[in-house]
C-alpha positions in Angstrom: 0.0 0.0 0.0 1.1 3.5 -1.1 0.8 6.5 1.6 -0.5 9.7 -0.4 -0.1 11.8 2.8 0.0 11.6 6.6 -3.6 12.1 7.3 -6.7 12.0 5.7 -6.7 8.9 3.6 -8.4 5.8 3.8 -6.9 2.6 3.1 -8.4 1.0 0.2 -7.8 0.8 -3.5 -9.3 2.7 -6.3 -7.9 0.2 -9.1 -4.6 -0.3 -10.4 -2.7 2.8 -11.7 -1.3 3.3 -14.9 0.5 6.6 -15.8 4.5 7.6 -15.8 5.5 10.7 -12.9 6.7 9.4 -9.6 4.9 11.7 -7.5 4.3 11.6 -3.3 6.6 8.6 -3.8 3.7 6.8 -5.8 5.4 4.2 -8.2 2.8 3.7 -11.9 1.1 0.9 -11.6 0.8 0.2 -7.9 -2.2 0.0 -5.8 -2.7 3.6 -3.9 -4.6 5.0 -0.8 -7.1 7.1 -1.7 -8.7 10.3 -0.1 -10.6 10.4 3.0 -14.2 9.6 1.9 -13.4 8.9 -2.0 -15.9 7.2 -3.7 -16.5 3.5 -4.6 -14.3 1.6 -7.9 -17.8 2.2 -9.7 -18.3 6.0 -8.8 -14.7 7.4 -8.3 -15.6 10.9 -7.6 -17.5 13.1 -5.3 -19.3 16.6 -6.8 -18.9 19.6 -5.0 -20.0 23.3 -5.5 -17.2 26.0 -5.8 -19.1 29.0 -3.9 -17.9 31.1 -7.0 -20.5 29.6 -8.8 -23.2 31.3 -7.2 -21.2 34.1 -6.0 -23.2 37.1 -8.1 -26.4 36.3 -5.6 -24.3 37.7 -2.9 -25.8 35.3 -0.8 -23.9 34.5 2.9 -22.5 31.5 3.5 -24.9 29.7 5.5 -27.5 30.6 3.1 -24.5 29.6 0.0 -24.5 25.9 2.2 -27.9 25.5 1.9 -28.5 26.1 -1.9 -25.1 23.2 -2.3 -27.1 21.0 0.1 -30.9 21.7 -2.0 -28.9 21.2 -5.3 -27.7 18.0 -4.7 -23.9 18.2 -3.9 -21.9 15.9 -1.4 -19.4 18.7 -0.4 -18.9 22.6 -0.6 -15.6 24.4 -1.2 -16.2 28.1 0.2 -13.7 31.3 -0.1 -11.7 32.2 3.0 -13.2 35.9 2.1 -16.6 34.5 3.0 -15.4 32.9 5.9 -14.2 36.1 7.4 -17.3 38.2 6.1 -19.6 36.0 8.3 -17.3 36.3 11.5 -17.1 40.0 10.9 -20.9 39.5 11.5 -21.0 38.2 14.2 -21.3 33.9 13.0 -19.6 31.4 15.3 -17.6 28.7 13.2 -19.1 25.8 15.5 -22.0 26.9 14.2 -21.6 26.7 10.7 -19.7 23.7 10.9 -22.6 22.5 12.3 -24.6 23.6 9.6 -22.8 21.7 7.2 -22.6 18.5 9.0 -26.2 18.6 9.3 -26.8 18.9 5.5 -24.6 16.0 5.3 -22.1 18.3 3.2 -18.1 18.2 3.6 -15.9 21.2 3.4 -13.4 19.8 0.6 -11.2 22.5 0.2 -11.2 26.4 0.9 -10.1 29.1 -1.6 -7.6 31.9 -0.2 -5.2 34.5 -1.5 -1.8 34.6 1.2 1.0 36.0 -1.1 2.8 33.3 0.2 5.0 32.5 -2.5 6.5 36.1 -3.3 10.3 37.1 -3.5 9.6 40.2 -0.7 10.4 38.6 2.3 8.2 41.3 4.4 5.0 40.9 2.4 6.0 36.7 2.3 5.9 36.3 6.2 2.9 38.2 6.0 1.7 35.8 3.8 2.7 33.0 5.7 0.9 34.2 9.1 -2.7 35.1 6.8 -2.5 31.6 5.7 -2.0 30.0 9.3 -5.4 31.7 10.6 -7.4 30.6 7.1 -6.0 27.3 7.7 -7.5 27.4 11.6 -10.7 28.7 9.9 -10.5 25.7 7.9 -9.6 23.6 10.2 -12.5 24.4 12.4 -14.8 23.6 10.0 -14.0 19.8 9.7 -11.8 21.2 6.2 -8.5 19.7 6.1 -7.3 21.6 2.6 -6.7 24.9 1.4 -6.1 26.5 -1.9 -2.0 27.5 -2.1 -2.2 29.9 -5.6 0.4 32.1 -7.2 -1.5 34.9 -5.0 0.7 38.0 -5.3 2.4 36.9 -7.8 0.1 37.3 -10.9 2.2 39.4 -12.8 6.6 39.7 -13.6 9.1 39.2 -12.5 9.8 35.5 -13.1 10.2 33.6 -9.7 13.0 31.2 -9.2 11.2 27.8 -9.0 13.7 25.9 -6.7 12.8 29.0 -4.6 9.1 28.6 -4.9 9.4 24.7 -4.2 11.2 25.6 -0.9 8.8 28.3 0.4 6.0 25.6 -0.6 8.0 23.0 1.6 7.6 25.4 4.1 3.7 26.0 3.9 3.0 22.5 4.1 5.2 21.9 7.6 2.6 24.8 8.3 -0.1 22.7 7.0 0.6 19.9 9.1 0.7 22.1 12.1 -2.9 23.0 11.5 -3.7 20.1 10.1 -5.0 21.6 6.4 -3.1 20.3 3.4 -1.9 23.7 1.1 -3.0 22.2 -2.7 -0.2 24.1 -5.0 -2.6 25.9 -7.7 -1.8 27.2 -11.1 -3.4 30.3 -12.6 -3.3 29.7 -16.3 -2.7 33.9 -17.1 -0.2 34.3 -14.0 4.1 34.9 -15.3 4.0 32.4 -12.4 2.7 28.6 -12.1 0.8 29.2 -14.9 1.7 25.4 -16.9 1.2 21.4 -15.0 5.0 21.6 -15.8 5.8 24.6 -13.5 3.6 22.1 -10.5 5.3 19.3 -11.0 8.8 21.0 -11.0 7.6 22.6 -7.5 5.9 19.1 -6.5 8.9 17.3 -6.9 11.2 19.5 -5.4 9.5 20.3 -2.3 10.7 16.8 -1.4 7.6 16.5 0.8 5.0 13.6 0.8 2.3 15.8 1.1 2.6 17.7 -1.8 -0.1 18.1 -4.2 -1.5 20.0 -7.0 -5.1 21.7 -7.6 -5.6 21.9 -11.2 -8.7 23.4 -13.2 -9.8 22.2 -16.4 -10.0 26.7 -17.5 -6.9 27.6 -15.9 -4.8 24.0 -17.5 -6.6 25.7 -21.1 -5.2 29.2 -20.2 -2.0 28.7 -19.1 -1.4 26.8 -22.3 -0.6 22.9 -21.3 -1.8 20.0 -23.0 -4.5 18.0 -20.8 -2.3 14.5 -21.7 -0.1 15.8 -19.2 -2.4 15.1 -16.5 -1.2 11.7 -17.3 2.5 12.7 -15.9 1.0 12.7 -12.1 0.1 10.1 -10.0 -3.6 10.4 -8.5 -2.5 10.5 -4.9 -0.9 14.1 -5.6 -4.3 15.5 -6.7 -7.0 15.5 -4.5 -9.3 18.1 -5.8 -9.9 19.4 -9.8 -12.1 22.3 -10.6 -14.2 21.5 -13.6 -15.7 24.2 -15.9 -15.7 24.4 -19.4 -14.7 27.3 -22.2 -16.1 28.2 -25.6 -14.4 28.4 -28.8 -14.0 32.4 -28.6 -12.5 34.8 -27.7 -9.3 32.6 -28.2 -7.4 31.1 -25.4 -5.1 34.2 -25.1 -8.0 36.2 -24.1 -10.1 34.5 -22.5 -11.3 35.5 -19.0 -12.7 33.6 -15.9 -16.1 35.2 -16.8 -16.3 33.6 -20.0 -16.7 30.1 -18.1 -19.4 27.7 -19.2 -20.9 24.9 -17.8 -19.2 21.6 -18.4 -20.3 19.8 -21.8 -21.5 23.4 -22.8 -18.1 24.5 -24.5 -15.4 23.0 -26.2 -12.9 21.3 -23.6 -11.9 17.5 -24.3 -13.5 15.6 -21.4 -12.9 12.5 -22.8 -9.4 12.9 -22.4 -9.5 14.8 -19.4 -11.9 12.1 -17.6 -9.9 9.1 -18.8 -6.5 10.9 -17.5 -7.7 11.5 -13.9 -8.9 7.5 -14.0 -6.0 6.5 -15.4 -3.4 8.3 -13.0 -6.1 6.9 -10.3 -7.7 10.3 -9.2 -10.4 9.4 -6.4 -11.0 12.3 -5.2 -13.2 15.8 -5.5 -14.6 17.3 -8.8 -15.5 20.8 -7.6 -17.3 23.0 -9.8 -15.9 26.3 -10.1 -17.8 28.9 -12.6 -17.6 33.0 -12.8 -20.3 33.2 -15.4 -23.0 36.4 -14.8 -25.0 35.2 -17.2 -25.6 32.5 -15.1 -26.9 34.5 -11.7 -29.7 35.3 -13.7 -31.3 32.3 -12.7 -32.3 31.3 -9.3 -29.5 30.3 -7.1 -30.1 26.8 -6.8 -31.2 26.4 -10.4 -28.1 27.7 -11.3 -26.2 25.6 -8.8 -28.0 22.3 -9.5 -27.8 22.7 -13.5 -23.7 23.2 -13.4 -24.1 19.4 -11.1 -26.1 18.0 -13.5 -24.4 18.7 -16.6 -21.1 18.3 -14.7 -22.1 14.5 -13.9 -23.3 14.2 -17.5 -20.1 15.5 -18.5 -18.0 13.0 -16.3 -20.5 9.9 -17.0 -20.0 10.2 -20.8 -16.5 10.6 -20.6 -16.7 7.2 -18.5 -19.0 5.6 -21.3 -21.6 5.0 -18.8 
């Protein structure tokens, strides 16, 4: 049995492994522990809402985990921002965590912005100490992952990767402290982590077990990378993927997160992208992550139940079921 991290992970195989990039240790081929509450060999994946989805209601987040629960989805991956929007009001994270539990929900994964990857070593710790109290938030509400993007560092200069990969080293000793797992994250417009090459160099060099990546089927298109390079990771180093879906125009170079579609409604190759994440033995989260206005025209959980329905009918096709 391959370890895929030091928590969180049931021990039970997904299926044999194919695929080539020694990742977390992981050798191709070899059975693999999966994610904590991963689905059955028949239904690998669990769905999940992205609260950007449904963002343009400018609903709070109690009333955001309800519309998740009444559309249908087995977990919830809310924005730090939101987090700290209802404490500012006066909400008590037992509370909500309570809330969740009770819809029978799971907080997958969280979304935050900590520059914690910069060159400025000022604005860096910084960084580092805004990620340890979104992690505790995290943390607090049963969570036990956290979105680590190139926050900060959108734009030039070029970082030194062997620099990045030790300052994400560092966040995920500060991970295990709080017991949330930082998911390295490219941007696909970003001058930094933009390409699945940039996370893998950073993956592998970190030299830490618990390293992992949090991909997105937009940001993968963006950044440039071909989607047969998911086939380059082992599934244990990816425990959540955001799915979405892009039209044909404008063209990749200008393409904006607004200009997300639901999956199956645009022109990315799920076929390939759903046979990849199977074939490196993905078992985890498929979180749906959309920016569309056109889409918060609708009601809320029309809107959030029609991106879960054509997101399983986009998976399920691309599984031949």
């Amino acid at each position: 049995m391959v370890e895929c991290s030091r928590r969180g992970f049931l021990h039970w195989s997904c299926g044999a492994v194919g695929g080539s990039l020694v990742v977390n240790g992981a050798i191709a081929g070899t059975t693999v522990a999966v994610p904590d509450g991963a689905e059955s060999p028949g239904k690998p994946f669990r769905f999940c809402l992205n609260t950007s989805t449904i963002r343009g209601y400018k609903l709070s987040l109690p009333d955001e985990i309800d519309v998740a629960a009444e559309a249908g989805y087995e977990g919830i991956e809310p924005w730090t921002r939101e987090v700290e929007q209802y404490l500012e009001a006066g909400g008590k994270l037992g509370d909500l965590r309570k809330r969740i539990e009770d819809h029978g929900l799971r907080v997958e994964g969280a979304i935050g912005f900590p520059s914690w990857m910069v060159d400025d070593e000022e604005k860096r710790r910084a960084g580092f100490d805004r990620m340890k109290l979104e992690m505790d938030w995290i943390a607090q509400l049963g969570g036990n992952r956290i979105a680590a993007p190139p926050a900060g560092a959108y734009g030039p200069p070029k970082l030194d990767l062997n620099a990045v990969a030790e300052r994400y080293r560092d966040l995920l000793e500060l991970g295990r402290k709080m017991g949330v797992t930082p998911q390295l994250e490219i941007w696909g417009g970003s001058a930094n982590m933009s390409k699945l090459s940039e996370a893998a160099y950073v993956i592998v060099e970190s030299g830490d077990a618990d390293a992992c990546g949090l991909f997105d089927v937009f940001h993968i298109y963006r950044g440039g990378s071909d989607f047969r390079s998911l086939r380059h990771f082992h599934g244990v180093s990816l425990h959540v993927f955001h799915v979405n879906d892009y039209p044909a125009n404008p063209p990749r170079e200008g393409i904006q997160d607004s200009h997300r579609v639901y999956p199956g409604d645009g022109i990315a190759p799920f076929n390939l992208i759903v046979g990849a994440l199977r074939e490196i033995g993905f078992c985890g989260t498929l979180s749906l992550e959309l920016f569309n206005p056109d889409y918060w025209k609708d009601n809320a959980v029309r809107t959030a139940r029609t991106g879960l329905e054509k997101m399983k009918r986009a998976v399920e096709g691309s599984m031949g079921e």
